[in-house]
KEVEX-284671 format. One record per residue (C-alpha): y, x, z. Coordinates in steps of 0.25 Angstrom, whole numbers, padded with zeros to 4 digits, always signed. Each point is the difference from the previous one (the first is absolute). Layout:
<recs>
YXZ;...
</recs>
This chain:
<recs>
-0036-0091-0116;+0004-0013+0007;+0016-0002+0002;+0009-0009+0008;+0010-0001-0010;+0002+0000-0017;+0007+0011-0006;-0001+0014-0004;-0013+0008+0002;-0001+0012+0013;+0004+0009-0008;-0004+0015+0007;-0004+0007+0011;+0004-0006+0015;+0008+0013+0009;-0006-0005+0013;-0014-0003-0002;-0008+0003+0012;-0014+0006-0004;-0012-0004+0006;-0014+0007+0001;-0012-0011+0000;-0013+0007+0002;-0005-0010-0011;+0007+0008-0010;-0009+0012+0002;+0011+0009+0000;-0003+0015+0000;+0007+0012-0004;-0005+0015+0004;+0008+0005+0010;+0003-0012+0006;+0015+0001-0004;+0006-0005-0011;+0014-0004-0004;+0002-0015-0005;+0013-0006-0006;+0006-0013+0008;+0002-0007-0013;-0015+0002-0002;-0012-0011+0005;-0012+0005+0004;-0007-0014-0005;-0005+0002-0014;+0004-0013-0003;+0014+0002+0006;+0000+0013-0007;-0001-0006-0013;+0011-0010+0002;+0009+0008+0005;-0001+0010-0011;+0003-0010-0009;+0014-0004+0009;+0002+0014-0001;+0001-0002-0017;+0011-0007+0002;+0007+0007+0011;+0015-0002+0002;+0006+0008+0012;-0007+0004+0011;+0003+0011+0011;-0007+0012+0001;-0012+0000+0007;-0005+0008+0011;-0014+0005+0001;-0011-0004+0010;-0011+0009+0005;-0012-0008-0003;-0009+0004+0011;-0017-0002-0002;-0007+0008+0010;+0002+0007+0013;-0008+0009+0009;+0002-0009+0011;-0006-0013-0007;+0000-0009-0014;+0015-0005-0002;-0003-0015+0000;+0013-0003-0003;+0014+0003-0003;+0013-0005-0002;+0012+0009-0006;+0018-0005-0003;+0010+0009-0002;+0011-0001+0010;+0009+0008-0005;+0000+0009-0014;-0009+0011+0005;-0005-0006+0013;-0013-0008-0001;-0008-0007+0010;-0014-0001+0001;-0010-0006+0010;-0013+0003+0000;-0013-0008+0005;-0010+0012+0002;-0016-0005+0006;-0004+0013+0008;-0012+0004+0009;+0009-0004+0012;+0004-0013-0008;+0011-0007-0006;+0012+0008-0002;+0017-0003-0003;+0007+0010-0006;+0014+0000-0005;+0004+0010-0008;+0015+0005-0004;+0002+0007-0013;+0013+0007+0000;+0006+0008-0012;+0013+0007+0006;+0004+0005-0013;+0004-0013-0004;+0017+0002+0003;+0001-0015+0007;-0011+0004+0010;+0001+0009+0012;-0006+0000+0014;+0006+0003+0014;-0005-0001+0014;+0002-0012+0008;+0004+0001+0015;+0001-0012+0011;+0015-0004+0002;+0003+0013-0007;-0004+0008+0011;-0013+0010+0004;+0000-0008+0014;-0007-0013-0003;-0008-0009-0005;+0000-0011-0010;-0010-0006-0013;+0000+0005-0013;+0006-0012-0005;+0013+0001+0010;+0002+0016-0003;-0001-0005-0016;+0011-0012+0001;+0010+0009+0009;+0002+0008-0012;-0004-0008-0013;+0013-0005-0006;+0006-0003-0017;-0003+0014-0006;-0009+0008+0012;-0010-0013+0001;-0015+0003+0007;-0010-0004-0009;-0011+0005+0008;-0005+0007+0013;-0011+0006+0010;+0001+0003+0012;+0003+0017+0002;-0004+0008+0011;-0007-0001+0013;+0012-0001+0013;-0001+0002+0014;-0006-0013+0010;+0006+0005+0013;+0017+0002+0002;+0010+0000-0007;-0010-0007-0011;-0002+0001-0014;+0003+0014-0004;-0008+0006-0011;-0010+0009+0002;+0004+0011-0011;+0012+0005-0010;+0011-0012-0004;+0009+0005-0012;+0009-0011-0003;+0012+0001-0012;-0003+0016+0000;+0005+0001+0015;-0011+0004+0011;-0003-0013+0008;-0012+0006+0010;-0005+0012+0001;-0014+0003-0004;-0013-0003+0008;-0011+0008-0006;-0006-0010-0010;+0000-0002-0014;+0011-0005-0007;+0005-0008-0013;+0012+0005-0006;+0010-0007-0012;+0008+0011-0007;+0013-0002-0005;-0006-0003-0014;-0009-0009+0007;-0011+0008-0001;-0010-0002+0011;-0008+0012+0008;-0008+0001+0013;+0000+0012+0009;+0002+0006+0013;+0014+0004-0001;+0004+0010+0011;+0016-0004+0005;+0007+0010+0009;+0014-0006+0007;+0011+0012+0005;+0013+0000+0005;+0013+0010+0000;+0011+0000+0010;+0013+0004-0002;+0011+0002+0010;+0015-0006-0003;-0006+0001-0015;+0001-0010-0013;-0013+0008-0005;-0006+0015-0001;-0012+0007-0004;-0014-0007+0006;-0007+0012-0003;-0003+0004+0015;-0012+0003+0008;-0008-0012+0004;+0000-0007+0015;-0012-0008+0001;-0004-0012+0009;-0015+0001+0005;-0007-0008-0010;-0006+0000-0014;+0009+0006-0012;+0005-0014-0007;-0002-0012+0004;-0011-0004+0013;-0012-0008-0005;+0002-0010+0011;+0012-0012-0001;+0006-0004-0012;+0013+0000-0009;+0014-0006-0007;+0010-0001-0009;+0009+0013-0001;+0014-0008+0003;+0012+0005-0008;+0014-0007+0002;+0007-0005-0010;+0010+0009-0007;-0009+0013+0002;-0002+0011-0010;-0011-0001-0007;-0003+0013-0003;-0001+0002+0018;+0003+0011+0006;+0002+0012-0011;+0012-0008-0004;+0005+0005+0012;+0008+0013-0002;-0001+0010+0012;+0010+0005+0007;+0002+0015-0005;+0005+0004+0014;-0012-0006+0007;-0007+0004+0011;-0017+0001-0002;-0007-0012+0001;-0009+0000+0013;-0014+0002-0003;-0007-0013-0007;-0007-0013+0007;-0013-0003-0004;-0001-0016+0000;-0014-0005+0002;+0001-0015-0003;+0007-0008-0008;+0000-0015+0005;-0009+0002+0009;-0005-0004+0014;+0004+0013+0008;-0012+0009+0008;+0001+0011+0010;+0007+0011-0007;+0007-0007-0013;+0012+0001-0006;+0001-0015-0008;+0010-0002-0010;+0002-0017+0000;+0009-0006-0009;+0005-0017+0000;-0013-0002-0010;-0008+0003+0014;+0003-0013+0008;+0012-0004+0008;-0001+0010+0011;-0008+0013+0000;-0010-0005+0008;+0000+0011+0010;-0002+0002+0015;+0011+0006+0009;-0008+0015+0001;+0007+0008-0009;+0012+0002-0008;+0007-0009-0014;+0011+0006-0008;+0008-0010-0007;+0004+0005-0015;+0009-0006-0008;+0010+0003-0011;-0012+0002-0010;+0002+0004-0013;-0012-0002-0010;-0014-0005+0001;-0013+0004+0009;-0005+0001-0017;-0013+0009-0002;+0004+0016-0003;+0015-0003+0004;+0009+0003+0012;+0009-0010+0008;+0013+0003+0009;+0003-0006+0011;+0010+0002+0012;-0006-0001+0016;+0006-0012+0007;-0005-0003+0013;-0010+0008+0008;-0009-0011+0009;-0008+0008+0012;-0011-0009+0005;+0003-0012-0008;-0009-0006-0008;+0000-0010-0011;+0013+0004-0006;+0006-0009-0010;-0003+0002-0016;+0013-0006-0005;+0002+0002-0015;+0007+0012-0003;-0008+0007+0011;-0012+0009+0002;-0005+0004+0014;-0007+0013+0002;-0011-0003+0013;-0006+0012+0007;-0008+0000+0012;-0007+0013+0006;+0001+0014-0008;+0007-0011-0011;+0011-0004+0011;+0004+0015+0005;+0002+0003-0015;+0009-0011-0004;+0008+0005+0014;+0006+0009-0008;+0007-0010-0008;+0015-0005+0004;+0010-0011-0002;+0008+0004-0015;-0011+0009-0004;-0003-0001-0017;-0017-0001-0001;-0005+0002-0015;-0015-0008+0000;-0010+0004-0011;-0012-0005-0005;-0009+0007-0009;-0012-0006-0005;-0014+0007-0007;+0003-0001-0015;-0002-0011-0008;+0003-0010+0010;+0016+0005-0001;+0000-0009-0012;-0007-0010+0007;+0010-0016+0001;-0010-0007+0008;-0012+0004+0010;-0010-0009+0008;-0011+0006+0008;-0015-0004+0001;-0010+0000+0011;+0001+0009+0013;-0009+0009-0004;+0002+0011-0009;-0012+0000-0005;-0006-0014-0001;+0015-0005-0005;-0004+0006-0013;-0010-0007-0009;+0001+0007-0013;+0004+0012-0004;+0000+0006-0013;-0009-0012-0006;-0012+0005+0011;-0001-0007+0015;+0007+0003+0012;-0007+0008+0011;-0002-0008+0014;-0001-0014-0006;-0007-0010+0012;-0010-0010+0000;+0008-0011+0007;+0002-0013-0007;+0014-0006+0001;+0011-0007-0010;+0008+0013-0008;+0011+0003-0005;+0001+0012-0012;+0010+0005-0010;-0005+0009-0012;+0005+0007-0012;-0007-0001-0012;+0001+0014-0010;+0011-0008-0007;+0007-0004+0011;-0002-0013+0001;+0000-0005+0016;-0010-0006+0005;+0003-0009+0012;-0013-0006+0006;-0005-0009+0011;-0015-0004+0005;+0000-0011+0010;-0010-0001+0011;-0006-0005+0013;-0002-0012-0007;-0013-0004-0004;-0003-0008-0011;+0013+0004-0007;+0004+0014+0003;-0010+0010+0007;+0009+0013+0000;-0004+0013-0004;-0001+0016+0006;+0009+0008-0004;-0012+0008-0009;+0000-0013-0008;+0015-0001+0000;+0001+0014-0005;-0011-0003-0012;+0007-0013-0005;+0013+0009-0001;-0008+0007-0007;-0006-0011-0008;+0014-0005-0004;+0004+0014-0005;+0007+0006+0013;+0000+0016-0001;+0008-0001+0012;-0001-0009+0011;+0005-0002+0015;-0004-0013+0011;+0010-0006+0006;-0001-0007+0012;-0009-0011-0001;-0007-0012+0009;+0008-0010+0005;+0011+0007-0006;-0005-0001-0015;+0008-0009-0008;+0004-0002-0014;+0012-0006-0006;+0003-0004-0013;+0012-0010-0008;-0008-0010-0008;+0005-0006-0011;+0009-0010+0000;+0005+0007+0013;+0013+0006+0007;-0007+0007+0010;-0012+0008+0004;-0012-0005+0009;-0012+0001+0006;-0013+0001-0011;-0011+0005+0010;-0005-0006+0012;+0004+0008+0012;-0012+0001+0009;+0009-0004+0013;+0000-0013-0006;+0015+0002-0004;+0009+0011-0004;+0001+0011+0010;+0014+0007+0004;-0002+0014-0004;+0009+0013+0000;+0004+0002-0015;-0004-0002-0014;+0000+0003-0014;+0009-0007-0007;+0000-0002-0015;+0014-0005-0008;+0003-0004-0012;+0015+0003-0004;+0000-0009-0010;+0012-0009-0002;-0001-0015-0002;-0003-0004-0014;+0000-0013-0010;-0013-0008-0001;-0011+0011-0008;-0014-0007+0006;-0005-0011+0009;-0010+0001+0011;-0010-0011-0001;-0005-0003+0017;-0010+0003+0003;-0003+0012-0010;-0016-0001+0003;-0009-0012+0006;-0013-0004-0001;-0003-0015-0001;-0012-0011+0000;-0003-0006-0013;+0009-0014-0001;+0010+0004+0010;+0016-0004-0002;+0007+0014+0005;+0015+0001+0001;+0006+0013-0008;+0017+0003+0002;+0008+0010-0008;+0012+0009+0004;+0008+0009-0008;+0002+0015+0000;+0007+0010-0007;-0005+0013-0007;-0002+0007+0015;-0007-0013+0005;+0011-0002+0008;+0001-0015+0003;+0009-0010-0008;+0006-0011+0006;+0010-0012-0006;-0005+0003-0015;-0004-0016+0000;-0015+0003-0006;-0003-0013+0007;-0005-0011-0011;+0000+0010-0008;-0012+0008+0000;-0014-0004-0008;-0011+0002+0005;-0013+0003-0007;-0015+0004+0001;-0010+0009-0005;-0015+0004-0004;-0003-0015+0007;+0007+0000+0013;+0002-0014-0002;+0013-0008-0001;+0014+0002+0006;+0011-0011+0003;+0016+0003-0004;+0001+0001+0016;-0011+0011+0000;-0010-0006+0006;-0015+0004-0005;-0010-0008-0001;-0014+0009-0002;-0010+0001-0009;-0013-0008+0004;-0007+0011-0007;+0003+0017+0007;+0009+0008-0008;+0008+0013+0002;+0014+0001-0008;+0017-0004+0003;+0009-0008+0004;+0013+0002-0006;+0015-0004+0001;+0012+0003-0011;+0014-0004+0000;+0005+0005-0013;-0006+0013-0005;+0000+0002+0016;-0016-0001+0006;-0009+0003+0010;-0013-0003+0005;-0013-0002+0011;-0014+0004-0002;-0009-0011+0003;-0015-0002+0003;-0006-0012+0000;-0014+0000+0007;-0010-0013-0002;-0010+0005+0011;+0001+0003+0016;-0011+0006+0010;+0007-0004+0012;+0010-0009+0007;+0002+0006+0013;+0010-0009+0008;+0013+0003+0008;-0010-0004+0013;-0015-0004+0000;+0003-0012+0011;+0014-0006+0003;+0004-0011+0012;+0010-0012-0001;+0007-0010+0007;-0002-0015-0005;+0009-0004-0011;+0005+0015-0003;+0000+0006-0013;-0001+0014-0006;-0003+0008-0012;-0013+0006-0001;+0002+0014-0007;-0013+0008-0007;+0000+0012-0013;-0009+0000-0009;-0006+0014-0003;-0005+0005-0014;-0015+0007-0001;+0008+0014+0002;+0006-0003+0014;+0014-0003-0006;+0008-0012+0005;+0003-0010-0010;+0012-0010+0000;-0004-0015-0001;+0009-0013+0000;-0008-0007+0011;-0002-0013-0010;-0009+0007-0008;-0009+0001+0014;-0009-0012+0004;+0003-0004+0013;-0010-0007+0010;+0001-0005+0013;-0014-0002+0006;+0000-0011+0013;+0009-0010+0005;+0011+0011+0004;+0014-0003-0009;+0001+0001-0016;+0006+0010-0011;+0007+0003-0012;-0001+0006-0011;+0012+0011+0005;-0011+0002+0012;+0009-0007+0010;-0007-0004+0010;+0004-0013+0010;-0011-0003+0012;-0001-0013+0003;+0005-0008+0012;-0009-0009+0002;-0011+0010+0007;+0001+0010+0011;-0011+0011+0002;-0007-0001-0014;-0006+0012-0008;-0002+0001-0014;+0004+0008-0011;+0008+0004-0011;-0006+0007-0013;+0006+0005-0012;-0007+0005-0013;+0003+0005-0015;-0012+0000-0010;-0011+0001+0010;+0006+0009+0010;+0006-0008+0012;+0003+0004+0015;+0001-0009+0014;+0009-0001+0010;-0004-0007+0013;+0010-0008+0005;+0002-0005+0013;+0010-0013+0003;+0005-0004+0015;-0008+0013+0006;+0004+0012+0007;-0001+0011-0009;-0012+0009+0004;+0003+0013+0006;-0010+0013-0005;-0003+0010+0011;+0001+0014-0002;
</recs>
C-alpha cells in the first residue's frame, strides 16, 4: 500500500468501488452469473488488502450488490465494469467478443422494491406529439426529490405527421395516455411490481340529457372499428383539471327523476390520429390541437370531474359542437371527442349542456397498473421472453436494441446493444437479444424500439444529471417519442461516500494519471460545498504505484491490478486500476497527416493491450521520433513543422518497448485526395 499522506491506516471496505473483469484473472463461475459485493476486489492481491481494511472498518454504507457476469451465449464477456447509482440501481457495461465481433452492452439493474426508487414514462415536452432525446425528456422532469437517475429510450413512434406518437399502450400516473396498438407491453403496478402482456382496453361513453349523472348501463352504440383501441396511431395523458373528484364520476349522484341515458358510445382511440369511421377521445397530453382535418365532427367537453384512470369513469359537460372544423384546441381542462364517418353520425346525437359519463375498463391486472410503455410494433416479435422460454417471430436482422426484462425476482432489467459500428459495437438479432435476456435471468422480456433510436442514459458519480453512456449509432443522440424513466425520490443528504473519477481506467506502466473526488450521500446523490478539498488522502494498493496529495498517480513500472483510494474522515471511496507494461499495437488517430510551414499540432495515438482493450498512456512515457528534415517534437507528442522548407516529406514514428507506428507527414503540400 503506497499513500500520499501520513496518518491513519484505510480502514474498511470503499461503497463505490467499481468492479472490473480481466480475462487474466481467469474468472469462471457455472452458469455465468454470479453475484459480487462492490466492497469486494476481484484482484487476489487487492482482495487480501482489502480484507484487512475491512478488520478495522468504522462506518460504511450498505452496499449494493453487482451481478457478476462471466459467460454469455452471444460471446466471452471480456470485460465488465459495475457502480451503483443509486441504492438498488446498478450499472453495468459490458465488452462481449462474438462471432459477428466486438460488442457494447450496458446493462441497468433496477430493484423497484427499494421505497426511493420508482419508474415512469418520459414523454417530449410532455406530450404524445413530438419528438425530443432521452436526455431532454429525462431533465424536463428530474428535480430535488423526483431526480432521474437513468433512462432508455421506450417505444417505437410514428415517422410521418403529426410525429412521434408511440406505437403501442401509454399508462402514465394510473391515467390512460394512448390507446393500445397490438403489441406487447411493460407494466409497473402501483406496488411497483412490473408485468408484460397484451392488455385489452375498451373506451365508452353515456349521455345524459339535462342530467348531473344516471345509470350507464345502456345498450351500446358502436362506431365501425375494432372494440377498444385501434392498432394504428398513438396516445396521451388522460387530463384532469384541478379541483376534480378523485373518485370520477361515481361520485356523481343521479338525478332520481332522471330521464334514461341514451344508448352508450363506443370510443375507438384514445389520443390517437383519427381514421375513416373513428371515434377518438384526445385530451391536452395529445398536442396543442387535435390535429385533425375538417371532414367530420369535434365535440368540445369540459366541466370534467375525475381522471381518464384505468377501470374508472369521468363526467363531463358538452360545450361546443365543431361541424367540419378540424384541429380543435386542447386547452387544459378540456377533452375533444373527434368522429369522422359512422363515428361522426354517432356523436350527432350529442348537444350543447348534454352530461356524458366516459369509462375505461381495462383486462385485469393491468387495472392496478401506474405506469405502461409499449414495445415493438409487432405483436409477436415485440416479445422476446416469455415465461423464461423465447419469444416466437424473433428475426435475423442485425441492428442496435433496446429491451427490458424482469428477472423471477423482480429485479428490472434495462439493456442496450450498440450497433452498426464495426470494431466497437456490431448489433445483434433479435434471437440474440432474446437469449442474453435470457442469460441475464430475464423470465420475461420485451424490445423496444431500437436503431438509431437506442440509447442509454445514466447519473454517474459525482453527478446532478443523467447522460449519455452508449454510443448512439447516428453519431449523436436521436430525438425519439418517449422513454423509460428511472427516479430516485431520494432527498438530499450530509456527505456518506465520495466518488473517486474516473471509477475504472486502464493505464501504461510509468504513466502520471489524474484522479478527482466528489462527495455523495447515502443515495449517491451529489454533495456539493462540503469543503473536501485539501482534505482528502489518497492512497494506493496491491503495487498500483504512488499517488501525490493532489491525486495525481504516477504508475507502477511493473503491471498490477488493485485501488486507488480517497478518505476524508471515516468517509472513502475509490477506483480500480490496471496497470499494463506491454502493447500489441499503437494505431494512430490518422496514418499520414499534411501542414503548413511553421504550424503545430498534437499528434494523438492509443496503445492497446494483447486483448484488444484500449489503454490510457501519458504521452511521455512514448518515444517520440521524427524521421527527415520535416519540424521537431516533444515529449507531449506536439508537433511543430518547420519553416524553413516547403513541399518536404518525412515521418513521424512513435514506439513503446518495441511496438512503434509511423505517421507520413507532409509539410508545404496539398493534402492528397483518395478516390472512391
Amino acid at each position: 500500500m503506497a499513500r500520499s499522506t501520513k496518518g491513519k491506516r484505510f480502514e474498511s471496505l470503499v461503497s463505490t468501488l467499481m468492479v472490473a473483469v480481466f480475462p487474466a484473472m481467469g474468472l469462471a463461475l457455472a452458469g455465468g452469473v454470479a453475484t459480487l459485493s462492490l466492497g469486494e476486489a476481484i484482484n487476489p492481491e487487492a482482495a487480501a488488502s482489502a480484507a484487512a481494511a475491512a478488520e478495522t472498518a468504522q462506518k460504511t454504507p450498505p452496499e449494493t450488490q453487482a451481478t457478476l457476469i462471466t459467460s454469455l451465449a452471444l460471446g466471452e464477456v471480456t470485460e465488465m465494469w459495475s457502480t451503483p447509482i443509486a441504492p438498488g440501481v446498478q450499472q453495468i457495461a459490458l465488452v462481449v467478443q462474438s462471432n459477428r465481433g466486438r460488442q457494447q452492452i450496458h446493462l441497468l439493474e433496477v430493484d423497484p422494491s427499494d421505497p426511493e426508487i420508482t419508474l415512469e414514462v418520459g414523454f417530449s415536452n410532455g406530450k404524445l406529439v413530438g419528438l425530443t432525446p432521452v436526455t431532454e425528456q429525462a431533465r424536463a422532469v428530474s428535480r430535488p426529490g423526483h431526480r432521474v437517475i437513468a433512462a432508455i429510450n421506450g417505444d417505437s413512434y410514428s415517422t410521418s405527421p403529426p410525429l412521434g406518437i408511440p406505437t403501442d399502450l401509454v399508462i402514465h400516473d394510473g391515467q390512460l395516455i394512448a390507446s393500445p396498438g397490438g403489441g406487447a407491453v411493460l407494466g409497473i403496478m402501483e406496488n411497483d411490481e412490473a408485468i408484460v402482456g397484451m392488455p385489452q382496453v375498451t373506451v365508452t361513453m353515456s349521455v345524459y340529457t339535462g342530467v348531473t349523472g344516471g345509470d350507464a348501463g345502456s345498450d351500446t352504440v358502436a362506431a365501425n372499428g375494432p372494440d377498444g383501441a385501434g392498432p394504428d396511431g398513438a396516445g396521451t395523458d388522460g387530463a384532469g383539471t384541478d379541483g376534480a373528484d378523485p373518485d370520477g364520476a361515481g361520485a356523481a349522484a343521479a338525478d332520481a327523476d332522471a330521464p334514461a341515458a341514451k344508448p352508450t358510445i363506443r370510443i375507438n382511440k384514445v389520443n390517437r390520429p383519427r381514421g375513416n369511421n373513428d371515434i377518438v377521445l384526445y385530451t391536452p397530453m395529445y398536442a396543442a390541437t387535435t390535429l385533425t382535418n375538417d371532414d367530420g365532427l369535434e365535440v368540445v367537453l369540459a366541466s370534467i370531474q375525475g381522471e381518464l384512470r384505468l377501470d374508472a369513469s369521468i363526467m363531463a359537460e358538452v360545450r361546443e359542437i365543431r361541424q367540419q372544423q378540424g384541429s380543435t384546441p386542447l386547452d387544459e381542462g378540456i377533452m375533444v371527442l373527434s368522429g369522422a364517418g359512422t363515428g361522426e353520425e354517432a356523436l350527432r346525437q350529442l348537444k350543447i349542456g348534454d352530461k356524458v359519463a366516459i369509462s375505461v375498463d381495462i383486462s385485469g391486472p393491468w387495472e392496478r397498473v401506474r405506469e405502461a410503455i409499449g414495445g415493438h410494433p409487432s405483436s409477436n416479435a415485440s416479445i422476446l421472453v416469455q415465461d423464461g422460454k423465447l419469444g416466437p417471430n424473433l428475426d435475423q436482422a442485425v441492428h442496435p436494441r433496446t429491451a427490458v426484462g424482469i428477472r423471477a425476482d423482480g429485479t428490472l432489467l434495462l439493456l442496450t446493444v450498440d450497433g452498426r459500428q464495426p470494431g466497437y459495437s456490431e448489433g445483434v438479432t433479435t434471437t440474440e437479444l432474446a437469449r442474453l435476456m435470457l442469460d441475464l435471468g430475464a423470465v420475461d422480456a420485451v424490445d423496444l424500439d431500437g436503431g438509431g433510436s437506442t440509447a442509454f442514459i445514466a447519473r454517474q458519480p459525482g453527478e446532478m444529471e443523467a447522460t449519455v453512456q452508449n454510443r448512439p449509432s447516428d453519431g449523436y443522440e436521436r430525438a425519439v417519442g418517449n422513454s423509460l424513466l428511472v427516479i430516485s425520490t431520494a432527498p438530499q443528504g450530509p456527505l456518506s461516500r465520495l466518488a473517486v473519477r474516473p471509477g475504472h481506467v486502464r493505464l501504461l506502466a510509468g504513466s502520471r494519471y489524474a484522479f478527482t473526488v466528489k462527495g455523495l450521500d447515502e443515495a449517491y446523490n451529489p454533495v456539493a460545498g462540503e469543503g473536501i478539498e485539501g482534505r482528502v488522502e489518497w492512497e494506493t494498493f496491491a503495487g498500483l504505484g504512488e499517488i501525490s496529495a493532489e491525486g495525481i498517480l504516477v504508475a507502477s513500472r511493473s503491471a498490477a491490478s488493485g485501488r486507488v483510494s480517497a478518505t476524508v474522515g471515516h468517509v472513502r471511496g475509490s477506483a480500480a486500476v490496471e496497470v499494463v507494461e506491454k502493447l500489441s499495437a499503437i494505431p494512430p488517430f490518422s496514418d499520414r497527416i499534411s501542414m503548413n510551414p511553421g504550424e503545430t499540432t498534437v499528434i494523438r495515438v492509443t496503445g492497446y493491450d494483447a486483448g484488444g482493450k484500449p489503454v490510457e498512456a501519458d504521452p511521455a512515457v512514448y518515444r517520440w521520433e521524427v524521421v527527415g528534415d520535416i519540424g521537431t517534437i516533444d515529449e507531449t507528442g506536439r508537433f511543430t513543422a518547420t519553416d524553413t522548407a516547403e513541399g518536404v516529406s518525412g515521418t513521424i514514428r512513435v514506439s513503446y518497448s518495441g511496438v512503434s507506428t509511423t505517421i507520413l507527414t507532409d509539410i508545404g503540400k496539398p493534402p492528397i485526395l483518395l478516390e472512391d
